[in-house]
C-alpha positions as CSV (number, residue, x, y, z in Angstrom):
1,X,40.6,9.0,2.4
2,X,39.1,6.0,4.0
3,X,37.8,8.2,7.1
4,X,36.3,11.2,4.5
5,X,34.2,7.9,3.0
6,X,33.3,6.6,6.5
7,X,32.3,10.2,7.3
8,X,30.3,10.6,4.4
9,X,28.4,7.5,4.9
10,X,27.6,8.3,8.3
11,X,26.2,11.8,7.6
12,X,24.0,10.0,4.4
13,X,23.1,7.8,7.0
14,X,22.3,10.5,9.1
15,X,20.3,12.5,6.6
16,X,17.9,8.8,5.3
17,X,17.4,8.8,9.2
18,X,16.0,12.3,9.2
19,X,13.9,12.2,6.0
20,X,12.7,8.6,7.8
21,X,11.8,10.5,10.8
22,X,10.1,13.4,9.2
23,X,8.0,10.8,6.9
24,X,6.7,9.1,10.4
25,X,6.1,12.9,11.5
26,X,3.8,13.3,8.4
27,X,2.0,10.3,8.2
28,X,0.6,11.4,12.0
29,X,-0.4,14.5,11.0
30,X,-1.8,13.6,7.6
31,X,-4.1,11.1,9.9
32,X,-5.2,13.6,12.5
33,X,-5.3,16.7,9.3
34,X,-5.8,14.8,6.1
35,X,-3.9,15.6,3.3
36,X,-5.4,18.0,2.1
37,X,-5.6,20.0,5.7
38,X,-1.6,19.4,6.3
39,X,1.0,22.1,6.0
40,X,4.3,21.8,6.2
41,X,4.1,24.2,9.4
42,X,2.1,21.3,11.1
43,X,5.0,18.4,11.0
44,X,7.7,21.0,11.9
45,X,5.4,21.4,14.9
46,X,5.0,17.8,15.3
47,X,8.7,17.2,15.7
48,X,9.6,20.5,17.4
49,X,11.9,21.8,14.1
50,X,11.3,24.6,12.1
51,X,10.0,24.7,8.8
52,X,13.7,25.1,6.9
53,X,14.4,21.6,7.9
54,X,11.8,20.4,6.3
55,X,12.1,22.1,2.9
56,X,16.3,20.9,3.8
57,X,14.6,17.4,3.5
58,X,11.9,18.1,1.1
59,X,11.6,21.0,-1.7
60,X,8.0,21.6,-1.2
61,X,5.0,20.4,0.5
62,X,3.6,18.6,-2.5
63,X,6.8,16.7,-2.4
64,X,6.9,15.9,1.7
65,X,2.8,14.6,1.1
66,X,3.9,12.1,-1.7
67,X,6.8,10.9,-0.7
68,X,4.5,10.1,3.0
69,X,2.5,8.0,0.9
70,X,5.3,6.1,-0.9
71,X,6.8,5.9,2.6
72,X,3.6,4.2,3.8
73,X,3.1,2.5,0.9
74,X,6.4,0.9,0.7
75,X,6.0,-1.2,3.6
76,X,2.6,-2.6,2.7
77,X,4.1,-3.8,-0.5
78,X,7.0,-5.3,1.1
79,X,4.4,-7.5,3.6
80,X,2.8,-8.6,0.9
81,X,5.7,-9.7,-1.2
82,X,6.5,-11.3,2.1
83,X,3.4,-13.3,2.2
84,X,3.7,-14.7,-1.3
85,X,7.4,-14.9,-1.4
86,X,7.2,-18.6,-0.1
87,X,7.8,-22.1,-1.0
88,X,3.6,-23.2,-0.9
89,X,1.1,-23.7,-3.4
90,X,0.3,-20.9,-6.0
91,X,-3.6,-21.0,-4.3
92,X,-2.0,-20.4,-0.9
93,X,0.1,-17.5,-1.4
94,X,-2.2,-16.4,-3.6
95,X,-5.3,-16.6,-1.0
96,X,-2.9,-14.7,1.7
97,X,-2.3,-11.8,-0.6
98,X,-6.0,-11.3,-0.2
99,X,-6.2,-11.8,3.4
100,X,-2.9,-9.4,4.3
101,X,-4.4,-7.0,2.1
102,X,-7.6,-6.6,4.0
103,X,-8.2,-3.9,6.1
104,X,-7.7,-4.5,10.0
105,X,-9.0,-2.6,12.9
106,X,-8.4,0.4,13.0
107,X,-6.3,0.5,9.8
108,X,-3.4,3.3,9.2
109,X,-2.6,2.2,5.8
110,X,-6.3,2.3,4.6
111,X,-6.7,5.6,6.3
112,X,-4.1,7.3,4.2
113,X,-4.7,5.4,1.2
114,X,-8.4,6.4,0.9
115,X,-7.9,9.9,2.3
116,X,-4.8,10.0,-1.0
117,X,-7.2,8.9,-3.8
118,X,-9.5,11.7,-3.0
119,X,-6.5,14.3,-2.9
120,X,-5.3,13.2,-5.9
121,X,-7.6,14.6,-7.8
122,X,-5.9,18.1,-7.1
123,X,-2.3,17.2,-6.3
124,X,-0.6,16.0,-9.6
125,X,2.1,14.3,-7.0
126,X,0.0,12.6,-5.0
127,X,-1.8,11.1,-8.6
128,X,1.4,9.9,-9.3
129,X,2.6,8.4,-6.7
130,X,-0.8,6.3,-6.3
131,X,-1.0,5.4,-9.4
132,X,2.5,4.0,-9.4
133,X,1.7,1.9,-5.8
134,X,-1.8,0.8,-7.3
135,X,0.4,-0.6,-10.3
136,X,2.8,-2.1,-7.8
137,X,-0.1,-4.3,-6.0
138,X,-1.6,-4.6,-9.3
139,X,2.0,-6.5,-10.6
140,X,2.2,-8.5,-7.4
141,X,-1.3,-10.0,-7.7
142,X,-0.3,-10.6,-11.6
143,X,2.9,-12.7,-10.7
144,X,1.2,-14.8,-8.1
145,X,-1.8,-15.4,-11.4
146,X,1.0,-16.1,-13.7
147,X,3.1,-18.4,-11.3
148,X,-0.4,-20.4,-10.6
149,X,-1.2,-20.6,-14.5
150,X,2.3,-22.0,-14.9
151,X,2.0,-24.3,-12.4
152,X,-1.4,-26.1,-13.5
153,X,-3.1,-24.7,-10.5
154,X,-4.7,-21.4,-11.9
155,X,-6.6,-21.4,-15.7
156,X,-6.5,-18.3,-16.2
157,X,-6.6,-16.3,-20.4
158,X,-5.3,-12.9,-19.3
159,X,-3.9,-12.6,-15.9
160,X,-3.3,-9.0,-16.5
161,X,-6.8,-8.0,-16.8
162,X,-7.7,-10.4,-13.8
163,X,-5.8,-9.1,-11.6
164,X,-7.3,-5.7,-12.3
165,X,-10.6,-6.8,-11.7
166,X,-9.8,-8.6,-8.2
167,X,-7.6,-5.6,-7.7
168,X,-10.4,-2.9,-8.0
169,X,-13.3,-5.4,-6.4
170,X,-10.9,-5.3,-3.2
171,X,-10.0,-1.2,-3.3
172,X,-13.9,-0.8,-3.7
173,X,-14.9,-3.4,-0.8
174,X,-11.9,-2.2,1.4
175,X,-13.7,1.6,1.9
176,X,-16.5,-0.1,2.2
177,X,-14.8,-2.0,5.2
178,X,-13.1,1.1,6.1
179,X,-15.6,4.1,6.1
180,X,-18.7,2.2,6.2
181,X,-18.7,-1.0,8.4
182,X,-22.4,-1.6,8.8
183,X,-22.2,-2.4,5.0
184,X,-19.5,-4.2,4.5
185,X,-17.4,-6.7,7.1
186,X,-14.1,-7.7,6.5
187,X,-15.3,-11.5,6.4
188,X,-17.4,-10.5,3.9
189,X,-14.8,-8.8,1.8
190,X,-12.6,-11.9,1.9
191,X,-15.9,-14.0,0.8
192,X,-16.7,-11.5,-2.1
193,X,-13.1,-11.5,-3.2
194,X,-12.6,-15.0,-3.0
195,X,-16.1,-15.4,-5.0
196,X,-14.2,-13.5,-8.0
197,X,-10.9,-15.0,-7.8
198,X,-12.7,-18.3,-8.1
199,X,-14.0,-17.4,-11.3
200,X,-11.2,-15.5,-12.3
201,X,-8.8,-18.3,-11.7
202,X,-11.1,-21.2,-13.1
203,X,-11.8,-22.4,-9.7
204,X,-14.6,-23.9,-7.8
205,X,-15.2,-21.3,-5.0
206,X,-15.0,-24.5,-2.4
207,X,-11.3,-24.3,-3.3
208,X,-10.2,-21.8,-1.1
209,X,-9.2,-22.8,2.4
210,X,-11.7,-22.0,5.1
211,X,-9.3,-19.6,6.9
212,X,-10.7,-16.1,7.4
């Protein structure tokens, strides 16, 4: 009995290590093809498989594109739990969310994440899923309000809707960042962002370290 189990858990092992591989296949394709211009035919090509391991892995190519996202989504969350997960003042961890969640040179995640929002408004799977990781960076950037109000470093009525707002001032500024970089710099970003936080968190804008 105890060998079946081991074997089991090696072949489920074996299985997340395929779907993990496929996922990576995707992602590069998506970035090269878009989501919208990526068939399923593509990543088999990409990893040199046919297309029945794919659809082994993933029912359909709605489902292969989404779960991508979530994929790449997953680990952006993760860094920024990461950078507020620490022992330092609420205005710290919250000023590094900001910064890690800028865009950098020549930025996958942004890539994908702007190319998704526009696709989403044809795939019902890939609305989901974004909507459900926008939530997810929405919550994270509540927490960090709520821990600061509790605190007595943040004031701060409804950190809910705050973190909305900073939330949808940083996706706006990030394409900016991202598509169009003669309008908007990432220094600039941070300054904009930090100009709204400081009002949002009843905060003098000098507040903020001078850290870029």
């Amino acid at each position: 009995m105890a060998d079946t189990a081991g074997s089991r858990a090696r072949n489920r092992y074996t299985v997340e290590q395929r779907r993990a591989e496929i996922l990576n296949a995707t992602r590069d394709v998506v970035l090269r093809l878009g989501f919208g211009g990526t068939r399923v035919r593509d990543v088999a090509d990409e990893l040199g498989v046919s297309n029945g391991l794919i659809h082994y892995h993933f029912a359909s190519k709605d489902e292969l594109l989404a779960e991508t996202l979530r994929f790449a989504a997953n680990d952006d969350i993760a860094r920024l739990e990461e950078a507020v997960d620490t022992a330092r003042p609420a205005l710290e961890r919250f000023d590094r969310m900001l910064r890690n969640y800028l865009p950098g040179p020549g930025d996958v995640s942004w890539r994908l994440w702007i190319d998704a929002w526009g696709e989403a408004l044809r795939n019902e799977n890939l609305k989901e899923i974004s909507q459900e990781l926008d939530e997810a960076w929405v919550a994270l950037l509540e927490r960090v309000i709520r821990d600061g109000v509790h605190e007595g470093a943040f004031t701060c009525e409804n950190p809910r809707a705050s973190a909305w707002r900073i939330a949808a001032l940083m996706d706006g500024l990030g394409l900016q960042v991202v598509l169009h970089r003669s309008t908007m710099s990432r220094t600039q970003m941070l300054e904009h962002a930090r100009t709204l936080a400081a009002i949002e968190l009843g905060l003098e804008r000098k507040a903020f370290p001078a850290r870029r």
